[in-house]
N, CA and C of each residue as an Amber inpcrd file, in Angstrom:
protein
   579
 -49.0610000 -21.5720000  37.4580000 -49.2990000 -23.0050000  37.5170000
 -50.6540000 -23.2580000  38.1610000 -51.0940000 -24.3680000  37.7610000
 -52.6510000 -24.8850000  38.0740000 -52.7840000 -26.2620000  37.7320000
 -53.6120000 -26.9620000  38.8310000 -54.0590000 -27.9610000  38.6790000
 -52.5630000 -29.0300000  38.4600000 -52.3900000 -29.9280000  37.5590000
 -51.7360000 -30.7700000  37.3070000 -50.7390000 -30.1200000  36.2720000
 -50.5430000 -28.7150000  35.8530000 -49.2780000 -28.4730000  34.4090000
 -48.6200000 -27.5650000  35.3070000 -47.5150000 -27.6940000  34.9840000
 -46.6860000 -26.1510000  34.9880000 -46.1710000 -25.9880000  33.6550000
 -45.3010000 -24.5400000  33.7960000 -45.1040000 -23.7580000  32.2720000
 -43.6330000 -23.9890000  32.4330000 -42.9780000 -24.4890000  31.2840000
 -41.1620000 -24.5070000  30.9440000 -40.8100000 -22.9910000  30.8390000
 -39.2490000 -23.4990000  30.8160000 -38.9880000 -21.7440000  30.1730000
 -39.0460000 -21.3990000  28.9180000 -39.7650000 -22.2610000  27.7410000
 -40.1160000 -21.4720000  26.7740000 -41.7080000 -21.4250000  26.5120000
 -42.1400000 -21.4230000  27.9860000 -43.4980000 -21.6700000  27.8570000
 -44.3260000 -22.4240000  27.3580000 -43.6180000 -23.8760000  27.4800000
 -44.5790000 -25.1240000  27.3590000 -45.3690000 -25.3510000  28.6030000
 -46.3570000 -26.1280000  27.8780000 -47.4480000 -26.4250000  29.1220000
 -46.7530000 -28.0020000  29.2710000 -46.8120000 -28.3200000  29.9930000
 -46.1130000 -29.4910000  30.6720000 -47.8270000 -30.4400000  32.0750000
 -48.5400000 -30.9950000  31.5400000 -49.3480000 -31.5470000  32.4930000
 -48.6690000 -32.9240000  33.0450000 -49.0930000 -33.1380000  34.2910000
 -48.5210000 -34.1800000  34.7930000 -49.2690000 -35.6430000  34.4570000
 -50.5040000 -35.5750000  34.4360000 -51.5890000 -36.5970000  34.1290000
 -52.0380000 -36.2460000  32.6900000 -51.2020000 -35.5100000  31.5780000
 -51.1450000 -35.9720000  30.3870000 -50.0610000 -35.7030000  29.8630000
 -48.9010000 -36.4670000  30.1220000 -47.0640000 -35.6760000  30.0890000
 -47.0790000 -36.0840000  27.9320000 -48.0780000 -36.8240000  27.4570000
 -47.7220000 -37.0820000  26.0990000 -47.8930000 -35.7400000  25.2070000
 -49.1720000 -35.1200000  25.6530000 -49.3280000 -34.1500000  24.8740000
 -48.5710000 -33.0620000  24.8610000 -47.3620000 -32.6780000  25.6210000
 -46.4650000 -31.9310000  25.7970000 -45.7240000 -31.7960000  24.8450000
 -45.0800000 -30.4880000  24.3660000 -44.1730000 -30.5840000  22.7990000
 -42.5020000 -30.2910000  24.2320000 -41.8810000 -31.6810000  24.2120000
 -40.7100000 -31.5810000  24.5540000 -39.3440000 -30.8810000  23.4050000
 -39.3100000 -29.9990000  24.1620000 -37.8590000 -28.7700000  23.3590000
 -36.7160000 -29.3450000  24.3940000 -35.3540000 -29.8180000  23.7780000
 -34.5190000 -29.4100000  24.1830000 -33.7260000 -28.5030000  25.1790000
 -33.7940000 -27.2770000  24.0770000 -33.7160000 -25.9270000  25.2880000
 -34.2450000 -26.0380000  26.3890000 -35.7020000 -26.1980000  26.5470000
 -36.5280000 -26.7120000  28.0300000 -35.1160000 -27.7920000  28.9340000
 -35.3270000 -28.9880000  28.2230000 -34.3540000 -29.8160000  29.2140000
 -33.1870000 -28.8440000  29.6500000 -32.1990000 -28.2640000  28.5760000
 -31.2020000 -28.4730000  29.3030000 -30.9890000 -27.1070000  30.1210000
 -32.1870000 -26.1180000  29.5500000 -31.9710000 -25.1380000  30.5730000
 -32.7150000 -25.7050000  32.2040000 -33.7230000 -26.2720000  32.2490000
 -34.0180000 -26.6290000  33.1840000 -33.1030000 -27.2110000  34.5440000
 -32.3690000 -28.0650000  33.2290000 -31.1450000 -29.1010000  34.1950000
 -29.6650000 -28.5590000  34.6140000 -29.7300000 -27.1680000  33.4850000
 -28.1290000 -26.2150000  34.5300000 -28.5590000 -25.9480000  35.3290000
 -30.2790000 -25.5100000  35.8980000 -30.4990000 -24.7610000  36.7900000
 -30.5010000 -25.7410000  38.1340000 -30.6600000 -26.9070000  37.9370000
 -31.4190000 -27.8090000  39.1850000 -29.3480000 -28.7110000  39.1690000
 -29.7740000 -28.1950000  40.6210000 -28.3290000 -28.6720000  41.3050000
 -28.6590000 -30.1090000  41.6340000 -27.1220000 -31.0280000  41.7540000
 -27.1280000 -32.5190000  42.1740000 -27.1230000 -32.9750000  43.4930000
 -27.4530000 -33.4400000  44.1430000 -27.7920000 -34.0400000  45.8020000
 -28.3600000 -33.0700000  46.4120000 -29.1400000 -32.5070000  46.2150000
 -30.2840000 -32.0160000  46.5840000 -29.6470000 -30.2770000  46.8440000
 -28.4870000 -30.1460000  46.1050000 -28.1660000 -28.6210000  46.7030000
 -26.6600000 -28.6790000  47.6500000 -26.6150000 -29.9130000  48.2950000
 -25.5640000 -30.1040000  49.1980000 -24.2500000 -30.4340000  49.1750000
 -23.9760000 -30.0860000  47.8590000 -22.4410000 -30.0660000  47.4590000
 -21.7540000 -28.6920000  48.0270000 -20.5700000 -28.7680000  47.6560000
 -19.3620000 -27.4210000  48.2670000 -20.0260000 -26.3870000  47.4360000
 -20.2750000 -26.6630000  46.3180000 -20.2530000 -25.3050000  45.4680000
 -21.8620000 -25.9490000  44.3670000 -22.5140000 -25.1680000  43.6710000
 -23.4700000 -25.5410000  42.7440000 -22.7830000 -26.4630000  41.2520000
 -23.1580000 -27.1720000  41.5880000 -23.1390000 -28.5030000  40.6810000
 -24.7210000 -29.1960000  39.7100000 -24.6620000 -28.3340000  38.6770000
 -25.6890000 -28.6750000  37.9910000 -26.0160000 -30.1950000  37.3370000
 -27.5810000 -30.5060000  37.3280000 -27.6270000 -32.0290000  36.4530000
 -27.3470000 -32.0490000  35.4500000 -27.2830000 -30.9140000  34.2050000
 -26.5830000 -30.1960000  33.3350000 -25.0430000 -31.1750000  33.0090000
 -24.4130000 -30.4170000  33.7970000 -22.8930000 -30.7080000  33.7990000
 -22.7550000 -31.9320000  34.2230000 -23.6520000 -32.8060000  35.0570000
 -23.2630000 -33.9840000  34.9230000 -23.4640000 -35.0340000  34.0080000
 -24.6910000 -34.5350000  33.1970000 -24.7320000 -35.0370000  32.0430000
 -23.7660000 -35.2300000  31.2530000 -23.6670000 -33.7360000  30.8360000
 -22.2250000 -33.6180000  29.5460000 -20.8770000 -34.1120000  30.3870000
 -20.6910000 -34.5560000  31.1530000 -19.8160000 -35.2360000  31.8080000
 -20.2270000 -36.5810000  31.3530000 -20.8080000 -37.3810000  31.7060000
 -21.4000000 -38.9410000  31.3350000 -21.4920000 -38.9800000  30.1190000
 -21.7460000 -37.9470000  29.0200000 -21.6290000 -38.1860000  27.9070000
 -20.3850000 -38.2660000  27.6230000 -19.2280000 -37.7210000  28.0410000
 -18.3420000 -37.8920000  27.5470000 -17.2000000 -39.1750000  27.8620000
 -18.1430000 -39.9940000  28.7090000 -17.3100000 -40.9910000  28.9810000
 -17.7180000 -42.4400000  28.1090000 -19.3330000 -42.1710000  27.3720000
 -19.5600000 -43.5120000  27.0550000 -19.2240000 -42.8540000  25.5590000
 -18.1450000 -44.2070000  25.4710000 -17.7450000 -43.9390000  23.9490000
 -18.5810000 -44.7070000  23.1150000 -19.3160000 -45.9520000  23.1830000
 -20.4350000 -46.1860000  22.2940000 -21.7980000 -45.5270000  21.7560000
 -22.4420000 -45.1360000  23.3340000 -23.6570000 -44.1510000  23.1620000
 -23.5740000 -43.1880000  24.1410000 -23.2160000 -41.7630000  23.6860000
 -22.8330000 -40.2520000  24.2430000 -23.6580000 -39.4120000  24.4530000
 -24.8320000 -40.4380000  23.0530000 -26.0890000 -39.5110000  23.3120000
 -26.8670000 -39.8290000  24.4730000 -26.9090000 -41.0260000  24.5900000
 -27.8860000 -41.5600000  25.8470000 -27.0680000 -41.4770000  27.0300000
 -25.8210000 -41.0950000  27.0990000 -25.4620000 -40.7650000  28.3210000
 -25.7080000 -38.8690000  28.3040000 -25.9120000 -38.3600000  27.8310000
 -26.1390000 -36.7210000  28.0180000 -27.5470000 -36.9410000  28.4920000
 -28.7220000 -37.7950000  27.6050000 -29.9970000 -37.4740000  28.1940000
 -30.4950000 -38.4180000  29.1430000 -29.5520000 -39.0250000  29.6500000
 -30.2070000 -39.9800000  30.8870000 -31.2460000 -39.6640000  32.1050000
 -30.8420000 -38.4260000  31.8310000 -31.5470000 -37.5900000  33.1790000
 -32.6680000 -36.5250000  32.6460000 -32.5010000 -36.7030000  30.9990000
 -33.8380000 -35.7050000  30.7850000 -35.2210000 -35.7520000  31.6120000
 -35.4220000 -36.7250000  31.6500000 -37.1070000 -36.5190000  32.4980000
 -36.7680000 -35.8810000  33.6180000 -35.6820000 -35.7390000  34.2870000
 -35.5820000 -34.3720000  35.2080000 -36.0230000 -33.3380000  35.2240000
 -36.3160000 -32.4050000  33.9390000 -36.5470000 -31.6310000  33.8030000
 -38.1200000 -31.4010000  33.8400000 -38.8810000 -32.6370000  34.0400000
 -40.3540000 -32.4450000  34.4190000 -40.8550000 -32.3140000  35.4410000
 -40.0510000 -33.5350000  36.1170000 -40.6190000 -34.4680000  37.1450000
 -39.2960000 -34.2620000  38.1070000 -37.9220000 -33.6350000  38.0900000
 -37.4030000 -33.7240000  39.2830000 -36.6940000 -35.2240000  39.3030000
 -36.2950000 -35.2610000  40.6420000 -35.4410000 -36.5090000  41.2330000
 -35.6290000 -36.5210000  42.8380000 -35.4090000 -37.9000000  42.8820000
 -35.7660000 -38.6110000  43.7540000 -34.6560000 -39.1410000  44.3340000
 -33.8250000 -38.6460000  45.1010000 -32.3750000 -38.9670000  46.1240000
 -32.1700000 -40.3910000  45.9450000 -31.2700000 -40.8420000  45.4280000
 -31.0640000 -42.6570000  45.6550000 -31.4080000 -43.1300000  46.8190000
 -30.8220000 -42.6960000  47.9020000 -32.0340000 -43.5380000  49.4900000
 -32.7250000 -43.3340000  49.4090000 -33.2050000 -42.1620000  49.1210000
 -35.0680000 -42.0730000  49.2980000 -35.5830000 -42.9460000  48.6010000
 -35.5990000 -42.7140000  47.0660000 -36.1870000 -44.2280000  46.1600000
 -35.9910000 -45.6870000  46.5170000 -34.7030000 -45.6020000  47.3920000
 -34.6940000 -47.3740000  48.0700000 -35.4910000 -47.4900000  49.2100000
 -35.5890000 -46.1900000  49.9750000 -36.5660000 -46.2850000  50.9160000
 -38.0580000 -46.7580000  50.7490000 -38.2770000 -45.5610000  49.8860000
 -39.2930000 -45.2540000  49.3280000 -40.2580000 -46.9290000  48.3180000
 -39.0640000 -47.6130000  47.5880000 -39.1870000 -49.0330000  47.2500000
 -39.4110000 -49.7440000  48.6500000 -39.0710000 -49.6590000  49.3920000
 -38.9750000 -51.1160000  50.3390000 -40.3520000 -50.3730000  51.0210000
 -40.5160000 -48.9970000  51.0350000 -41.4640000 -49.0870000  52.6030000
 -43.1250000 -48.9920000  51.3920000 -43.6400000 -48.3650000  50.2690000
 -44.5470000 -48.4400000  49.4960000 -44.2150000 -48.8790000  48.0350000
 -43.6870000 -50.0450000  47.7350000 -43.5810000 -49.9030000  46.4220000
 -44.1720000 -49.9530000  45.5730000 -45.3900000 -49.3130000  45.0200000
 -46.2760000 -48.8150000  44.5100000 -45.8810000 -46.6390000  44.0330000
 -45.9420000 -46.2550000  45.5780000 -45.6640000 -44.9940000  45.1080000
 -43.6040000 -45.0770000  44.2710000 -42.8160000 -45.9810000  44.2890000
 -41.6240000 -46.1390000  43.7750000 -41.6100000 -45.9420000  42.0960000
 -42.6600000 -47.4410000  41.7790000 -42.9880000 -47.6740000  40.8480000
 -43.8360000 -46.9380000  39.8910000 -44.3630000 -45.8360000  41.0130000
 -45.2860000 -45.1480000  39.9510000 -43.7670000 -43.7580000  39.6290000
 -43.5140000 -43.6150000  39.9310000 -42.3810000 -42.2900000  39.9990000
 -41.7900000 -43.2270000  38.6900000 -40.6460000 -44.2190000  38.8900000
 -39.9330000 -45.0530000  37.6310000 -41.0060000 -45.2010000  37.0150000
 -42.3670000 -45.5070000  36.7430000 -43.4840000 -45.3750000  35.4730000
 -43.3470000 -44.5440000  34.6910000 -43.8850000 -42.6870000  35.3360000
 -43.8840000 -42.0520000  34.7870000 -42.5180000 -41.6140000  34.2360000
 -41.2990000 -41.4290000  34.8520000 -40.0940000 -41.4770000  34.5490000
 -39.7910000 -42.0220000  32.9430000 -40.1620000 -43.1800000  33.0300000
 -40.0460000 -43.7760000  31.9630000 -40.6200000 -43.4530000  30.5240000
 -41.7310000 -43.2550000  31.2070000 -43.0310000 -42.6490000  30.1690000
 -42.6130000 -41.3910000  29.1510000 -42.0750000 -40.4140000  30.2660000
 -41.7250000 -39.5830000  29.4540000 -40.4300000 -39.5460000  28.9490000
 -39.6610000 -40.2400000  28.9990000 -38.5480000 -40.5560000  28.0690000
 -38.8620000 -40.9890000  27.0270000 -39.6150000 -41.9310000  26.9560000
 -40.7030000 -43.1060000  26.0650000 -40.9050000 -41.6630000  25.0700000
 -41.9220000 -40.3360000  25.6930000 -42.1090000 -39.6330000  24.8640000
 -40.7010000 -38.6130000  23.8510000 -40.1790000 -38.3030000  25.0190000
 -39.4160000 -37.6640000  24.5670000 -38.3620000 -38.4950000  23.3010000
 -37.9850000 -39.3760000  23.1520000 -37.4330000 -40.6020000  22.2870000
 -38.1920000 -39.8550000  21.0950000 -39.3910000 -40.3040000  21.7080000
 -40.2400000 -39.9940000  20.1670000 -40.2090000 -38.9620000  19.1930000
 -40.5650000 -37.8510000  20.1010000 -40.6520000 -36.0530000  19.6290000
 -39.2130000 -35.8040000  19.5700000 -38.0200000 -36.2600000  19.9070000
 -37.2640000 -36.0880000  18.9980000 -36.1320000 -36.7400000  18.1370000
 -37.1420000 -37.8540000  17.6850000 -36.6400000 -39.0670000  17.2420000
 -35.2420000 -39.9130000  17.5370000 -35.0740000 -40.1650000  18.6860000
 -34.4490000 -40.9660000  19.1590000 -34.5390000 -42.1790000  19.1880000
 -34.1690000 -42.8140000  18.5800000 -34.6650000 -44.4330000  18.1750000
 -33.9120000 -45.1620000  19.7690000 -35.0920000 -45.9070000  20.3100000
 -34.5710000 -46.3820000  21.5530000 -33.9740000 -46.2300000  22.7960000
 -34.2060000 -44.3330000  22.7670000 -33.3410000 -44.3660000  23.7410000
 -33.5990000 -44.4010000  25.2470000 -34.7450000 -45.1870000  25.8730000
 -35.1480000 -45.8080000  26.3650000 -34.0320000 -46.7830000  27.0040000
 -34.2380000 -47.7090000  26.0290000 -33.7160000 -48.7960000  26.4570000
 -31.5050000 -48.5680000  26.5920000 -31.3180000 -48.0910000  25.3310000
 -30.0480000 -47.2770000  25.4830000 -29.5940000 -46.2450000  27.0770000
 -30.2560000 -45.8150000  27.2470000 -29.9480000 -45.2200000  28.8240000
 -29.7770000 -46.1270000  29.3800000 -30.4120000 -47.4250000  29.9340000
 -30.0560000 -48.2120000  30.4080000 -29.1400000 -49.2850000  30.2490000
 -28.4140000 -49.2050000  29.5340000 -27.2860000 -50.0560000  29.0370000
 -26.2460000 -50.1010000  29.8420000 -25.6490000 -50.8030000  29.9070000
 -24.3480000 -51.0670000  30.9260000 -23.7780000 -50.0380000  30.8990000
 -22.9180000 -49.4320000  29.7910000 -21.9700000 -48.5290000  29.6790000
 -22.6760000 -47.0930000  30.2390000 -24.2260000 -46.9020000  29.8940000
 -24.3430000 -45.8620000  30.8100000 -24.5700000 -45.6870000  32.0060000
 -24.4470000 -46.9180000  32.5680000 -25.0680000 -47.5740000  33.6550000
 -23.5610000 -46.9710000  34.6270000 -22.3690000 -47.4280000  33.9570000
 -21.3140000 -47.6180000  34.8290000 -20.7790000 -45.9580000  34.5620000
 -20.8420000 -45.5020000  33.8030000 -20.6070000 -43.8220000  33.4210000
 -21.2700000 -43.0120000  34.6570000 -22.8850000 -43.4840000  34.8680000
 -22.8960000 -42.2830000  35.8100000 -22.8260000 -43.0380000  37.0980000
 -22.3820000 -44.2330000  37.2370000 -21.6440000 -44.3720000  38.4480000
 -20.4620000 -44.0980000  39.0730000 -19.8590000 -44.3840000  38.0080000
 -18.5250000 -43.5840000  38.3620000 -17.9610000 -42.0040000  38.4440000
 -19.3280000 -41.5370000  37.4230000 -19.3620000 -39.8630000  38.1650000
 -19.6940000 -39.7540000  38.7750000 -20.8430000 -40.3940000  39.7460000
 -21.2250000 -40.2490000  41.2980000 -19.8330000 -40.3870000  41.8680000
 -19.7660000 -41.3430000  41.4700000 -18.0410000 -41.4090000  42.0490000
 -17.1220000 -40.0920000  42.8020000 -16.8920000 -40.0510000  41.6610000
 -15.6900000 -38.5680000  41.2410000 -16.9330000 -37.7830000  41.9040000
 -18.1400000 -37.1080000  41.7220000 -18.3900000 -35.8730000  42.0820000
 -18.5470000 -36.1520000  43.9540000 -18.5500000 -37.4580000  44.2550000
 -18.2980000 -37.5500000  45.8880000 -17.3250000 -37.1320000  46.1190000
 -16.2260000 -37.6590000  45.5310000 -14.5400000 -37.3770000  46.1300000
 -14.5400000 -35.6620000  46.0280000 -14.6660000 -35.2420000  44.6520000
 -14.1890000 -33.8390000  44.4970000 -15.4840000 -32.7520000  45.4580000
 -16.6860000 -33.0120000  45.5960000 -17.6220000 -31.8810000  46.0430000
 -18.7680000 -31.9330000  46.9720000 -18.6940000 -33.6960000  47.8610000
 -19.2480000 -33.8850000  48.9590000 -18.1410000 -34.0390000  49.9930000
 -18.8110000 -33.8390000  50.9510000 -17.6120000 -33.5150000  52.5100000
 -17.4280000 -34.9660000  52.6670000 -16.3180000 -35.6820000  53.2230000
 -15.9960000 -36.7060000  53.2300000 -17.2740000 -37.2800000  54.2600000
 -17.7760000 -38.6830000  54.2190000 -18.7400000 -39.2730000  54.7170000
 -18.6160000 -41.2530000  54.6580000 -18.6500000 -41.4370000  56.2190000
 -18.3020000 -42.8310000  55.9280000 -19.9480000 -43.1770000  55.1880000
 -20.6140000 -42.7720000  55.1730000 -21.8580000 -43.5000000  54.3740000
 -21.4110000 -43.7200000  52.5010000 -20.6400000 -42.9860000  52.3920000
 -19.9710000 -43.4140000  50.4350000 -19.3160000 -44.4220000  50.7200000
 -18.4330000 -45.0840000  51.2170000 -17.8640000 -45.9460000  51.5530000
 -18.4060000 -47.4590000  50.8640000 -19.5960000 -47.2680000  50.7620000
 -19.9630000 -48.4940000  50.5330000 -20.8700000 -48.7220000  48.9290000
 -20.8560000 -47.6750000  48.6310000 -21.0020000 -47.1860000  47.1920000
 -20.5110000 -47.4590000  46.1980000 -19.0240000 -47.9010000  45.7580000
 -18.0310000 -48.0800000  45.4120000 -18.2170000 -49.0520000  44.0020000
 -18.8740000 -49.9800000  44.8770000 -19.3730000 -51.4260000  44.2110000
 -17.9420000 -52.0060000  43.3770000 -16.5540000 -51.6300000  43.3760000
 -15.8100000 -52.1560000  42.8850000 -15.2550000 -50.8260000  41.8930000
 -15.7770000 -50.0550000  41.5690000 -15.7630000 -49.4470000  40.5720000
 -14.9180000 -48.0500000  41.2800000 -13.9950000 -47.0380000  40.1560000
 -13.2880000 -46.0200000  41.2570000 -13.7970000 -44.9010000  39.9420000
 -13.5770000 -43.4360000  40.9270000 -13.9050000 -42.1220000  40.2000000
 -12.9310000 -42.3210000  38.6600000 -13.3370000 -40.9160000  38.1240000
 -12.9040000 -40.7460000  37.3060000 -11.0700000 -39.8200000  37.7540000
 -10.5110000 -39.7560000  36.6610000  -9.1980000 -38.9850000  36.9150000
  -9.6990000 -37.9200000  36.1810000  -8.7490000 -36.8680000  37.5050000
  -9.3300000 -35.3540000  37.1570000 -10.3060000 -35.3020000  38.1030000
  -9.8040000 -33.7600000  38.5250000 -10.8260000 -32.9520000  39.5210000
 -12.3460000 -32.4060000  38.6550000 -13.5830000 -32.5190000  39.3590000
 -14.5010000 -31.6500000  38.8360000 -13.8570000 -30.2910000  39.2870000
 -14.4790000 -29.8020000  38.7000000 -14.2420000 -27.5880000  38.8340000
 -15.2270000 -27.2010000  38.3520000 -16.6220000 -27.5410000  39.2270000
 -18.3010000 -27.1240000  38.3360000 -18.1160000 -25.7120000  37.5940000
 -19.0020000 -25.6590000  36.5660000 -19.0820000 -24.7740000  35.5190000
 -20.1970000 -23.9560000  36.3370000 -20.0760000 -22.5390000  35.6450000
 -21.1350000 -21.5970000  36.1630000 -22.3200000 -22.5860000  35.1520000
 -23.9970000 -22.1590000  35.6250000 -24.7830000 -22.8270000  34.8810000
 -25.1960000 -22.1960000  33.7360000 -25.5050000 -21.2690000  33.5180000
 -24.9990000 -20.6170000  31.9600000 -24.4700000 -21.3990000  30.7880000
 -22.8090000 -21.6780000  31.3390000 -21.8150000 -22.4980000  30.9070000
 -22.4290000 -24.3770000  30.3170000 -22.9830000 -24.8740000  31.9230000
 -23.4870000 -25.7640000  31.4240000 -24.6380000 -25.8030000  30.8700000
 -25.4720000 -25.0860000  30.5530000 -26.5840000 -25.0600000  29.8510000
 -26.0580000 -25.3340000  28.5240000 -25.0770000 -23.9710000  28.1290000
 -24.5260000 -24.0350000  26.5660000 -23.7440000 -25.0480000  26.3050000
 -23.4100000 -25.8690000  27.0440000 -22.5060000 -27.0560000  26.5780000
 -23.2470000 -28.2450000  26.4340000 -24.3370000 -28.2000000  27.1600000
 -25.1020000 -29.7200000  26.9430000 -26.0740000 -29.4900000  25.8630000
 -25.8970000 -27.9110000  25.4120000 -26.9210000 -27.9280000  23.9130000
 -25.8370000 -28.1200000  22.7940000 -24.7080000 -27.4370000  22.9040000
 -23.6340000 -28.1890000  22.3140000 -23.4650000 -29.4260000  21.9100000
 -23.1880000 -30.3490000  22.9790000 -23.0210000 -31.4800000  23.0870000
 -24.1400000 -32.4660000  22.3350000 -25.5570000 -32.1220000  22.1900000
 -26.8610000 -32.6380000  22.0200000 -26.5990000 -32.4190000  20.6040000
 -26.1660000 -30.8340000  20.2040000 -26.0280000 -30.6660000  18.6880000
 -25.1010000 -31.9790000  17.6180000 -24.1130000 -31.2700000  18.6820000
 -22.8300000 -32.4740000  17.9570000 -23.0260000 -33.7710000  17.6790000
 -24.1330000 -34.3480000  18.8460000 -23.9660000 -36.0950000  18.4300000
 -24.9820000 -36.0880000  17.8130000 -25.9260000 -35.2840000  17.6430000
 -27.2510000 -35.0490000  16.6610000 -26.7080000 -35.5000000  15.5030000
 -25.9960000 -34.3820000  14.9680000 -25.2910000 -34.3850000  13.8020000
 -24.8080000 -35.7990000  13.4350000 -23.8010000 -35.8290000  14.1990000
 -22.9640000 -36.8950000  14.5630000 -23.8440000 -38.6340000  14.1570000
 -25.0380000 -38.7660000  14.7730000 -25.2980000 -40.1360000  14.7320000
 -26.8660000 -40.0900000  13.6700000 -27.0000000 -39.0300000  13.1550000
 -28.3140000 -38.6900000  12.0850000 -27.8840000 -38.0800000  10.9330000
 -27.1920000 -37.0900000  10.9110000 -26.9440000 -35.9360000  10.3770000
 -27.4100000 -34.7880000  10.7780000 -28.0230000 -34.0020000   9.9190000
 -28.9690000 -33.0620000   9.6840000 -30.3810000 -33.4750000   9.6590000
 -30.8630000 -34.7560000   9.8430000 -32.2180000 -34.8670000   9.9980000
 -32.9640000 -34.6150000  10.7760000 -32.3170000 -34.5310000  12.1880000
 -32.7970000 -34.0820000  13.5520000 -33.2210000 -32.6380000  14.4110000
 -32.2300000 -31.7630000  13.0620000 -31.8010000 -30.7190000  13.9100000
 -32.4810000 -30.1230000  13.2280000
């Protein structure tokens, strides 16, 4: 790595101050995202962004696809802890806004390169909105140590039924390319794939 790019694991160049010219692969995302654990590492056991994806996909029954890739730009750019970004909003919001910019941006791209009509704006839709809230949900109850700070998280809304039992990441790697295949198919055909 140098300067502003690093290299994916299929050896894309990935620059940060030119994220368009990047050829976004799949494989890149979702191997990237079995590998990178959720709350920073501090669950009971490794809990990939991976598996929480294909989890959220499987709850929005309108759009499954935009709940699997909600979190793709993870795989460039990382994440930003929910307090921290509220912090981070209230104390510079400038450096907030530039993070949700680029965030955006490269979804914006990624939509494109692999023709995803809108899914932009589709990630943000209610239903995926309340999907990965309520897996925050559930993955508090089942794989963070109890904490009166969740308590207030809730917003009305309760986990899912059913224990998580995180997947080795392997596992979730191959299931969220799975999963990507299927609704490929599923909401294009064969034009995508």
């Amino acid at each position: 790595m140098s300067g502003s790019t690093i290299v994916t694991y299929l050896g894309n160049a990935f620059d940060y101050k030119q994220p368009v010219e990047m050829k976004y692969d799949i494989r890149d995302i979702a191997h990237s995202l079995a590998l990178t654990n959720r709350y920073r590492g501090h669950t009971r056991v490794p809990y990939s962004v991976a598996e929480h994806c294909v989890r959220v996909s499987r709850e929005c029954h309108n759009d499954p696809l935009a709940g699997l890739l909600h979190d793709a730009a993870e795989a460039y750019i990382g994440d930003i802890a929910s307090p921290q970004k509220k912090e981070l909003g209230w104390l510079t919001g400038d450096v907030f806004h530039s993070f949700k910019t680029k965030e955006r941006g490269i979804i914006q791209i990624i939509e494109k390169q692999l023709r995803i009509p809108e899914l932009t704006s589709r990630m943000e839709s209610a239903e995926v909105t309340e999907a990965d809230k309520r897996m925050f949900l559930t993955e508090v109850r089942d794989l963070m140590p109890e904490h009166s700070v969740f308590q207030d998280e809730a917003g009305g809304m309760s986990p899912y039924i059913g224990t998580i039992d995180p997947w080795p990441w392997e596992l979730a790697e191959h299931l969220f390319l799975g999963r990507f295949d299927e609704l490929i198919a599923k909401e294009y055909g064969n034009a995508n794939t």
